[in-house]
VMD Tcl script that draws the C-alpha trace (Angstrom):
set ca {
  {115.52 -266.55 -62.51}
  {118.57 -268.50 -60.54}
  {122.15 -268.13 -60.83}
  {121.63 -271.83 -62.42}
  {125.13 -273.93 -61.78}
  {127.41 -273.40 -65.07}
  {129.28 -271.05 -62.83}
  {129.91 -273.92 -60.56}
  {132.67 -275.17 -62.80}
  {136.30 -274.42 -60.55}
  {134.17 -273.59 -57.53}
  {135.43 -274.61 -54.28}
  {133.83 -273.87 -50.83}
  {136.32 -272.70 -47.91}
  {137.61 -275.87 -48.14}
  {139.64 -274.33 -50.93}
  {139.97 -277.60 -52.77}
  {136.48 -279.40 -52.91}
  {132.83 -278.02 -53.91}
  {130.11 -280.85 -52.88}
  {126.80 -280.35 -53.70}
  {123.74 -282.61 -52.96}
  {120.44 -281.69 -54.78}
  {116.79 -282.95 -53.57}
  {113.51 -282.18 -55.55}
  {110.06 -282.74 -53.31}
  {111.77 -282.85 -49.78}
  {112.22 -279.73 -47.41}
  {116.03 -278.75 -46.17}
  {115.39 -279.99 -43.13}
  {114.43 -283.30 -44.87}
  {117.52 -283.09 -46.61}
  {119.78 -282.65 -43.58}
  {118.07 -285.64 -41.98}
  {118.79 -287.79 -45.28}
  {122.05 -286.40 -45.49}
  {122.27 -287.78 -41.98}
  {122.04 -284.57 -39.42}
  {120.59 -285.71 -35.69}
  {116.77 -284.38 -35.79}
  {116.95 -280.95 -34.43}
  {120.78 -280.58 -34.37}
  {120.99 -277.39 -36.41}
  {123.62 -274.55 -35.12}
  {123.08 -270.97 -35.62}
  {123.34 -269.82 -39.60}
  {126.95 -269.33 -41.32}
  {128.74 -268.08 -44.13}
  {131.18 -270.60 -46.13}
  {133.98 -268.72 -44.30}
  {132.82 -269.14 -41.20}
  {132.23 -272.98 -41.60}
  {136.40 -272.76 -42.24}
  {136.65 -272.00 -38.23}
  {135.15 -275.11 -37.23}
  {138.17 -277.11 -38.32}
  {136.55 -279.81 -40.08}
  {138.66 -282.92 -39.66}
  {138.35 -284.08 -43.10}
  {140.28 -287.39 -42.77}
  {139.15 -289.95 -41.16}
  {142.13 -292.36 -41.43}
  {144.04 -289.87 -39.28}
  {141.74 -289.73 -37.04}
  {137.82 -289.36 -35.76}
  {136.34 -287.64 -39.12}
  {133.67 -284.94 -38.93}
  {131.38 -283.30 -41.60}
  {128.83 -280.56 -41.79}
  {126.03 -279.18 -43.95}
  {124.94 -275.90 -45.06}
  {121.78 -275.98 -46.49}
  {119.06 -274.22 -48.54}
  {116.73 -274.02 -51.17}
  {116.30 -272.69 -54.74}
  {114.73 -273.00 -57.70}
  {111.98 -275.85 -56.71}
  {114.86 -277.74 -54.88}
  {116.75 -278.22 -51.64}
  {120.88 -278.24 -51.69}
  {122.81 -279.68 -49.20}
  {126.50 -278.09 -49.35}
  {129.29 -280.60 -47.56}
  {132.12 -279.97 -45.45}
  {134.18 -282.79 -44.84}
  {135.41 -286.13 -46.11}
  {133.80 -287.58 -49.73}
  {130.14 -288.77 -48.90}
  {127.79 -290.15 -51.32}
  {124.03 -289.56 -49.93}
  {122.26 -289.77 -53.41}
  {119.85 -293.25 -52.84}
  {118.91 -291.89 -49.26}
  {118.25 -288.14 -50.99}
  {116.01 -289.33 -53.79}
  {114.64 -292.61 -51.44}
  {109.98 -292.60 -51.47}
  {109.95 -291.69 -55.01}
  {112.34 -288.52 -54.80}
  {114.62 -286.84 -57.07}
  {118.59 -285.94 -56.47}
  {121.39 -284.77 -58.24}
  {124.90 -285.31 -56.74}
  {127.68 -282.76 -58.01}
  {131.34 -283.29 -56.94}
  {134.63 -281.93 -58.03}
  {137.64 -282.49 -55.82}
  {140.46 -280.31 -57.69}
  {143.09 -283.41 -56.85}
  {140.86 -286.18 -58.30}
  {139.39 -285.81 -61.04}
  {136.73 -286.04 -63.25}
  {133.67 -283.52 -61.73}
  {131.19 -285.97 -61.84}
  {127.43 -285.30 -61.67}
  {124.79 -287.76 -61.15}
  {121.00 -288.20 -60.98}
  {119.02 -290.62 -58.95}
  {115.24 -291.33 -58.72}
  {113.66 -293.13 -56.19}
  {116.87 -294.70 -54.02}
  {118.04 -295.18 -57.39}
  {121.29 -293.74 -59.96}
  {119.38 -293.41 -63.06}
  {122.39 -291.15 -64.86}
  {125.38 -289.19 -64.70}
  {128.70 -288.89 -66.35}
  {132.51 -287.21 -65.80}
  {132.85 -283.60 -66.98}
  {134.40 -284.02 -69.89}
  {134.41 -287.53 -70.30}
  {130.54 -287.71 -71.65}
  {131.49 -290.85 -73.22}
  {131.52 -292.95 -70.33}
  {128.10 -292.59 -68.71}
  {126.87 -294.28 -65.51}
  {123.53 -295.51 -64.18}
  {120.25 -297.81 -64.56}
  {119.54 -295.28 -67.98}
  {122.76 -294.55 -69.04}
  {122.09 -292.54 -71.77}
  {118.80 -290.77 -70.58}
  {121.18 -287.57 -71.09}
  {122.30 -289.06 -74.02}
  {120.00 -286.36 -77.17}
  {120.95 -283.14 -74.75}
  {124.35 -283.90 -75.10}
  {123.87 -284.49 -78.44}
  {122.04 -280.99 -78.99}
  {124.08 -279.68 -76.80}
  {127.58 -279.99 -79.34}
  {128.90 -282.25 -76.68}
  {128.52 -285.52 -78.36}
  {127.58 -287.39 -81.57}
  {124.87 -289.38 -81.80}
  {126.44 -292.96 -81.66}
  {127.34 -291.02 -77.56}
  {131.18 -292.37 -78.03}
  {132.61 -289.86 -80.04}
  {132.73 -286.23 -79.65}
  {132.15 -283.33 -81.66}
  {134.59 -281.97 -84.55}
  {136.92 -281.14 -82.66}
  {137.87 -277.99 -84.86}
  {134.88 -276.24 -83.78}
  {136.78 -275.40 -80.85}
  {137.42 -278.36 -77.93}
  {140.97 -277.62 -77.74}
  {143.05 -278.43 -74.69}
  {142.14 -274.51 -73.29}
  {138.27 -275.31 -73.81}
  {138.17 -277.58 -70.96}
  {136.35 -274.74 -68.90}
  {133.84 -274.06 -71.55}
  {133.27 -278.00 -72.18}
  {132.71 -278.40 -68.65}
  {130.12 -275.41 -68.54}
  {128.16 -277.42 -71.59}
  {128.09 -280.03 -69.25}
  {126.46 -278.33 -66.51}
  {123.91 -276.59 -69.25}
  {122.29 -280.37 -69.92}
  {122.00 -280.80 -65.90}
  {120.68 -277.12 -65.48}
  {118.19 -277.34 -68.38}
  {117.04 -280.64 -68.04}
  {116.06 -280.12 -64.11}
  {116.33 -276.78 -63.75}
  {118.91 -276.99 -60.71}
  {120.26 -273.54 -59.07}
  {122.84 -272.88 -56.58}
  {122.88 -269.13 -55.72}
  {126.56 -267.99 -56.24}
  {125.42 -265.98 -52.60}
  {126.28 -269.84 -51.12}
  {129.92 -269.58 -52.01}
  {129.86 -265.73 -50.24}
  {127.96 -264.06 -48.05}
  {124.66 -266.00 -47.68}
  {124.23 -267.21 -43.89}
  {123.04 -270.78 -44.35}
  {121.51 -273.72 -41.50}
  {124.03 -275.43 -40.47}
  {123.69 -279.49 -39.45}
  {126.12 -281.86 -38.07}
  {126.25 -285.32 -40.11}
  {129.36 -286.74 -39.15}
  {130.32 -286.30 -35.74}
  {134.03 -286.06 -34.95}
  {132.05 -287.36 -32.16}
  {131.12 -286.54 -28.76}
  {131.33 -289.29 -26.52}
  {133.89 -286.91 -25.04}
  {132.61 -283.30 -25.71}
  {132.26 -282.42 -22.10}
  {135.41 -283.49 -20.94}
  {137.09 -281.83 -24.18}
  {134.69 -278.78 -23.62}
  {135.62 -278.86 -20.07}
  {139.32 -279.15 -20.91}
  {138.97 -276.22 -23.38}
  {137.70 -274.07 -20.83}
  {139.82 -274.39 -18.77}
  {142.64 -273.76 -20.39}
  {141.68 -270.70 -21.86}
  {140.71 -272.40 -25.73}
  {137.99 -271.39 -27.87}
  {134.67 -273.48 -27.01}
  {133.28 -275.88 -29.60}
  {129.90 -275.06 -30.78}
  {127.03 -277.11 -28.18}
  {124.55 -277.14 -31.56}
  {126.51 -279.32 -33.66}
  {128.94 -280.83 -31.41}
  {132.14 -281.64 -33.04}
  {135.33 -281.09 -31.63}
  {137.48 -279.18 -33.80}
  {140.55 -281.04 -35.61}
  {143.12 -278.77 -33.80}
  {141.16 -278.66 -30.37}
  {141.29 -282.19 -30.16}
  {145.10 -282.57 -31.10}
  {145.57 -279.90 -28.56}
  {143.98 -282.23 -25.97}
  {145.56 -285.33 -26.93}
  {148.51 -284.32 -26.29}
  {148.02 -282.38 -23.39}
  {146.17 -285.67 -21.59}
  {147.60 -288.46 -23.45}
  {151.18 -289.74 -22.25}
  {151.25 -291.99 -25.48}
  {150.35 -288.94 -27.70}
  {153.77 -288.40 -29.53}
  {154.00 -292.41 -29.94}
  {150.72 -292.69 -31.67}
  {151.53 -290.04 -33.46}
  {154.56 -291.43 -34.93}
  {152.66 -294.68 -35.69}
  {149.79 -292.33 -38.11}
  {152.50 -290.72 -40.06}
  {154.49 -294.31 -41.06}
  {150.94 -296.11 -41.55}
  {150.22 -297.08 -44.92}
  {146.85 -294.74 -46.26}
  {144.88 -296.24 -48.91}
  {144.14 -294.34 -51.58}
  {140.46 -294.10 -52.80}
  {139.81 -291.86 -55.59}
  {137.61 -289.16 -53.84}
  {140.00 -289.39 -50.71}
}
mol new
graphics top color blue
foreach p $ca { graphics top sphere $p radius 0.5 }
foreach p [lrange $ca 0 end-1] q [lrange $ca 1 end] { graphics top cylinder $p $q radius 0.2 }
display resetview
């Protein structure tokens, strides 16, 4: 039996702020990875969360050329693809040729978790932890009778339960758990809590902070005595690349002015 994914809830990868979980039923990892949108092949040797923390993801694209990675692996019946990087929704291309995928996100500054389930290049389902009421999808309330049995909701799916049998403001946690329970039961979905720790998991590129100029960065790097990026996956690391930039680049410092008085949008999963 699996670790299931209740103990997901408040879970963040080395990111320290994000956990972002893609789910795929019928496909390989490897599949995965190339849905997720890895470069056939482009695997690196295995790492622990930690260890994905030294690659210096640059997780912001608007400040610069963004980068993600994947760790991936496989339990329970399905594949999981665990992200690195900025928000990326790969849910239609997971579940595309008559597949099955479950996206779970939680981003600590923007919330609700949300979980969602697609079919076929399609969202069939999925709601806000903790805001079960307002459920998403071409079958909005396929989920609807677990949620029900499960305390969460009454039957008319707008209302919740009495809310003296115990959702109080410091049941949040516990709520969000119940949540989880309908996704875990329903389709059986496991994360191994050995992903979050020690497990050494494939890692793929799929967002390249890219490499038009890895040689001449790698070069650079060498050169001056600067930890190599990895050949495998080929992104430059966040502080590398800064390190370059302004090393090479006469017109570093004014460009550098310019990001930090540009206007950012905001997006919610920023």
């Amino acid at each position: 039996m699996g670790d299931g994914i209740q103990w997901m809830v408040g879970a963040t990868s080395s990111s320290g702020w994000m956990l972002d979980v893609h789910f795929a039923c019928g496909i390989g990892v490897e599949e995965l990875a190339l849905r997720m949108g890895a470069p056939l092949g482009a695997t690196a040797e295995p790492m622990t969360d930690a260890e994905v923390a030294d690659l210096d993801i640059d997780a912001y694209p608007d400040r610069g050329p963004g980068s993600a990675v994947i760790r991936v692996g496989e339990d329970a019946g399905w594949a999981f693809a665990i992200t690195y990087g900025p928000y990326l929704d790969r849910l239609a291309e997971a579940s595309r040729d008559g597949g099955e995928a479950v996206h779970y996100h939680y981003n600590s500054e923007h919330p609700p978790t949300t979980v969602m389930y697609a079919r076929d290049g399609r969202t069939v389902c999925g709601f806000g932890l903790c805001e079960e009421d307002n459920r998403y999808g071409d079958e909005p309330d396929l989920l609807l009778p677990d949620l029900v049995a499960a305390g969460i909701l009454r039957p008319d799916g707008g209302t919740y339960r009495d809310p003296r049998i115990g959702f109080g403001i410091d049941d949040y946690e516990d709520r969000k758990r119940l949540g989880l329970a309908v996704f875990e039961g329903r389709f059986g979905l496991s994360l191994p809590r050995s992903a979050l720790a020690e497990a050494r998991l494939p890692v793929y590129a799929i967002m390249g902070s890219p490499a038009p100029d890895f040689e001449e960065i790698s070069a650079w790097a060498a050169a001056n005595d600067r930890p190599l990026p990895d050949t495998h996956l080929r992104l430059i690391p966040a502080g590398l690349r800064k390190e370059y930039e302004r090393a090479t680049d006469p017109e570093w410092w004014q460009r550098g002015a310019h990001r930090l008085t540009a206007r950012v949008e905001w997006s919610p999963h920023a």
